[in-house]
RODO-2510 file (C-alpha; in nm, 4 decimals, decimal comma):
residues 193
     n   res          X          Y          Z
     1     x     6,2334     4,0996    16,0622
     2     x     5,9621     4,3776    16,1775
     3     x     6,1852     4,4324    16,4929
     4     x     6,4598     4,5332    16,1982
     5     x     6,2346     4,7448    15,9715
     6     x     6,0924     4,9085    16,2738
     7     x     6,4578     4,9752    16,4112
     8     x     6,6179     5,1181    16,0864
     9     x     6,2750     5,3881    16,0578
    10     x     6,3228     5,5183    16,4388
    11     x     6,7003     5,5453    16,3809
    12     x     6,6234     5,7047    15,9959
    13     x     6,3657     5,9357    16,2105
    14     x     6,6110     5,9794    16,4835
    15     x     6,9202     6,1369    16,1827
    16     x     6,6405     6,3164    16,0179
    17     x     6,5223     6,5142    16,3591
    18     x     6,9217     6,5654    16,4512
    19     x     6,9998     6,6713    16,0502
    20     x     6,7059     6,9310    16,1277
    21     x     6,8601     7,0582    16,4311
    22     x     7,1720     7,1229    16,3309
    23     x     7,0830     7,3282    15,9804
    24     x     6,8149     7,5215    16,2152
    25     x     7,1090     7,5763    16,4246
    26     x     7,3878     7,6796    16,1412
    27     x     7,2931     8,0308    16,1567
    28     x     7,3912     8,0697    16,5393
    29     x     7,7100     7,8953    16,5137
    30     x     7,7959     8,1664    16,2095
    31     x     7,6704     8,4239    16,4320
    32     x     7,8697     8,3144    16,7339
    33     x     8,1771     8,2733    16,4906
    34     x     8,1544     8,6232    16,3610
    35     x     8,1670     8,7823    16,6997
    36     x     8,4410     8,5834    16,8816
    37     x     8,6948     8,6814    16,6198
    38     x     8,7145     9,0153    16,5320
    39     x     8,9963     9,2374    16,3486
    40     x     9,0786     9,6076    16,5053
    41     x     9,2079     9,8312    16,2933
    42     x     9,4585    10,1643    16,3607
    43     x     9,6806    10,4104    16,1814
    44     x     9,9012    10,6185    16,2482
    45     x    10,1730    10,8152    16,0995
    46     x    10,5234    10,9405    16,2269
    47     x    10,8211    11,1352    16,0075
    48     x    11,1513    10,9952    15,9452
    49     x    11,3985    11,2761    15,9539
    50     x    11,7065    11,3317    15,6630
    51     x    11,9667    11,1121    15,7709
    52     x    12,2595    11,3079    15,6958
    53     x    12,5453    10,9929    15,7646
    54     x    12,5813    10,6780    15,8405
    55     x    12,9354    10,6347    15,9462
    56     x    12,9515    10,4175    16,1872
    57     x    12,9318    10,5348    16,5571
    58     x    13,1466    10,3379    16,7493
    59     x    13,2451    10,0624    16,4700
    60     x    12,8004    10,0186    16,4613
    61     x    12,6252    10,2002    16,2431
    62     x    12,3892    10,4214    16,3949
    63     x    12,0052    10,3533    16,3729
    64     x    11,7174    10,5547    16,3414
    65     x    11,4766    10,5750    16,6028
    66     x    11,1258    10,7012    16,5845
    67     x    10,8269    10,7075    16,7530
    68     x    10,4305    10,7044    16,6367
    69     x    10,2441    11,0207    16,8628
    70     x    10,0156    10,8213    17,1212
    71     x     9,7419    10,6194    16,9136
    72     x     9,4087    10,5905    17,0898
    73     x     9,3230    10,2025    17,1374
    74     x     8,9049    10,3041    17,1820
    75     x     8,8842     9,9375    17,3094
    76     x     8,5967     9,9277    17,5535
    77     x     8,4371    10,1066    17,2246
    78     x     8,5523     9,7666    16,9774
    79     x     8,4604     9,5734    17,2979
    80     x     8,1036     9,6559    17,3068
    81     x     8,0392     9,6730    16,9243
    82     x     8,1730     9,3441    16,9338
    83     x     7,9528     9,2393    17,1792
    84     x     8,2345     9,1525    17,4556
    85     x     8,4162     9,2538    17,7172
    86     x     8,7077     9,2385    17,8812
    87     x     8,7175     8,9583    18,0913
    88     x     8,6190     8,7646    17,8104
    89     x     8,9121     8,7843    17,5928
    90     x     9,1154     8,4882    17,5094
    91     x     9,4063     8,6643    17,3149
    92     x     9,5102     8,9634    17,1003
    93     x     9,7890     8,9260    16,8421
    94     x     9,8564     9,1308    16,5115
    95     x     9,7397     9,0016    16,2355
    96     x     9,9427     9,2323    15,9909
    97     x    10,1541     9,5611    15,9785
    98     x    10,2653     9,7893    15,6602
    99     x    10,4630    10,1164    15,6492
   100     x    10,3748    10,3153    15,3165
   101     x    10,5542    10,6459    15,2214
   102     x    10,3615    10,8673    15,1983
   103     x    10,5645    11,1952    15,1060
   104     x    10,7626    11,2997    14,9272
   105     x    10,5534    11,2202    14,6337
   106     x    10,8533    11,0171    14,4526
   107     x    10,9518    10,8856    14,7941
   108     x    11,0990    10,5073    14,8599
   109     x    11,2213    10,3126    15,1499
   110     x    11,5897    10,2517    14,9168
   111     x    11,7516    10,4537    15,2907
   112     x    11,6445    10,1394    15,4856
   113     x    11,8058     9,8132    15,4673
   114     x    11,5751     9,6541    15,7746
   115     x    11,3541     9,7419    16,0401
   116     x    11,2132     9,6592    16,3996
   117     x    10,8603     9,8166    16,5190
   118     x    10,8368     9,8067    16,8971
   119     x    10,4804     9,8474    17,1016
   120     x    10,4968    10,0473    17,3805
   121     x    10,2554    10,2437    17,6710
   122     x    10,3648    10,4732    17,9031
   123     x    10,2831    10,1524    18,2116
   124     x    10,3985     9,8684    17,9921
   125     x    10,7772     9,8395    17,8538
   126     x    10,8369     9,8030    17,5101
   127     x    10,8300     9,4895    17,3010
   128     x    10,9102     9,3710    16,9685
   129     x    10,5875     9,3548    16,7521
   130     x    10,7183     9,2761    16,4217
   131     x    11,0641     9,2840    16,2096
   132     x    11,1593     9,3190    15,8348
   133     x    11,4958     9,2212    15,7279
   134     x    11,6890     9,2825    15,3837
   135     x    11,4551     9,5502    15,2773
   136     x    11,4432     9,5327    14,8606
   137     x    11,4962     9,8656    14,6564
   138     x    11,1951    10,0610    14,5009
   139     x    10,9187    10,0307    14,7548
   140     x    10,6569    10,2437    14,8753
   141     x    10,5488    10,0367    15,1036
   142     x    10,6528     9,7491    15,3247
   143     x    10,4682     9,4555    15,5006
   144     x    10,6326     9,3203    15,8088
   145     x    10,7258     8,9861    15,9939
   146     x    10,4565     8,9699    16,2921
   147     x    10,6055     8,8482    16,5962
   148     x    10,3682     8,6057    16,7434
   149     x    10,3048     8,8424    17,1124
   150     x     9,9470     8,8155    17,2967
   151     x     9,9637     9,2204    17,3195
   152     x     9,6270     9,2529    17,5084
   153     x     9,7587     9,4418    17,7792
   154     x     9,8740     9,7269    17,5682
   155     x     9,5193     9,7885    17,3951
   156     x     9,3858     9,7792    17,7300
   157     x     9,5927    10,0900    17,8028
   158     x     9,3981    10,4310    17,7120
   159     x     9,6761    10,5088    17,4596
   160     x    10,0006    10,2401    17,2732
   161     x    10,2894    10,4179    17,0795
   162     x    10,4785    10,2277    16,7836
   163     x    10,8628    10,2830    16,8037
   164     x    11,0467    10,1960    16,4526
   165     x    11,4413    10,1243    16,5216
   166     x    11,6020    10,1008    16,1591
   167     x    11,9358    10,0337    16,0056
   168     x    11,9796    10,3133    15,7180
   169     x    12,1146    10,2130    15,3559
   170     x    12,1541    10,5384    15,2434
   171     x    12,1444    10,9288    15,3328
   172     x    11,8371    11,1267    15,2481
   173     x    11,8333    11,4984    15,2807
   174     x    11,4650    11,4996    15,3668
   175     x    11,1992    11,4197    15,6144
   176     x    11,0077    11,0960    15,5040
   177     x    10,6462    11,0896    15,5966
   178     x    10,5686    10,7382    15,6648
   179     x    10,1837    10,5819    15,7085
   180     x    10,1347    10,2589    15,9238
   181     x     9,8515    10,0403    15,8809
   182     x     9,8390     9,7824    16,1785
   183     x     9,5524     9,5223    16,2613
   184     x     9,4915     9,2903    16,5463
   185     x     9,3335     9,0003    16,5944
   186     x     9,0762     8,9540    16,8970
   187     x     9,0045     8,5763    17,0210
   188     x     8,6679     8,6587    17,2959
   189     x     8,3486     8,5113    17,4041
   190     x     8,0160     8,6944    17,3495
   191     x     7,8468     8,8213    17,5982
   192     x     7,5810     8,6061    17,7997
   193     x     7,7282     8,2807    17,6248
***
């Protein structure tokens, strides 16, 4: 019976020590979590011009097709402040994308009825990033369908340019500045870990 007592106390001692451990510990594992994930944000903008028809080219209608100016990725910047690097990184993906109209003032995206953003660098061919079908009427701004892409070796580039390929509703007799929002997701190690 002793043999018992004295068996449940060291195993009681044992949980105790490890239950110690582990909330001493906590605080690294949050740290660690915080800086293997990470979110990197960009903007950019690019202007729709006045689509003056849609009649069909060919029996299709024709799309518009624009292009973002060259966005700076700054990754070996996000890479250090995140305390990684390169050769540590598991996977990039987006983690969300939104178009907002920005002028004119009373602007709307009524003139599209769906669109397709493409990610692109000048040593990397293009590929679709996200999609938006059956646009409603009234919006200012639109989030889009992310295409589940690892896209790590286009923020690895110095530069990546967005490419929007839409199907117009509508006319418009005027240029549409448009604002995108984009984020991606970074799965890495830490540094010395």
């Amino acid at each position: 019976m002793k043999k018992v007592i004295i068996a449940l106390a060291h195993g009681a001692i044992l949980y105790g020590i490890l239950g110690a451990l582990l909330l001493a510990n906590s605080g690294c594992l949050d740290k660690i979590a915080k800086y293997t994930e990470f979110d990197i944000p960009y903007k950019g903008t690019f202007s729709v011009p006045a689509i003056p028809s849609i009649v069909p080219v060919g029996g299709l209608i024709d799309t518009v097709n624009v292009s973002t100016p060259d966005i700076p990725t700054l990754f070996s910047k996000y890479l250090d402040d995140n305390q990684t690097a390169k050769d540590l990184l598991d996977s990039i993906t987006l983690k969300s994308l939104s178009l907002t109209v920005k002028s004119p003032v009373s602007g709307n995206f009524n003139f599209l009825k769906s669109a397709r953003l493409y990610i692109s660098s000048t040593t990397l061919t293009e590929q679709l990033l996200a999609s938006r079908d059956s646009i409603p009427l009234g919006l200012t701004a639109l989030d889009f369908t992310k295409k589940n892409i690892n896209v790590r070796n286009y923020l690895e580039q110095t530069n990546f340019k967005i490419r929007l390929v839409a199907v117009p509703r509508t006319v418009t007799d005027s240029t549409t500045k448009v604002e995108m929002n984009l984020k991606f997701h970074i799965n890495a190690r830490i540094l010395g870990e």
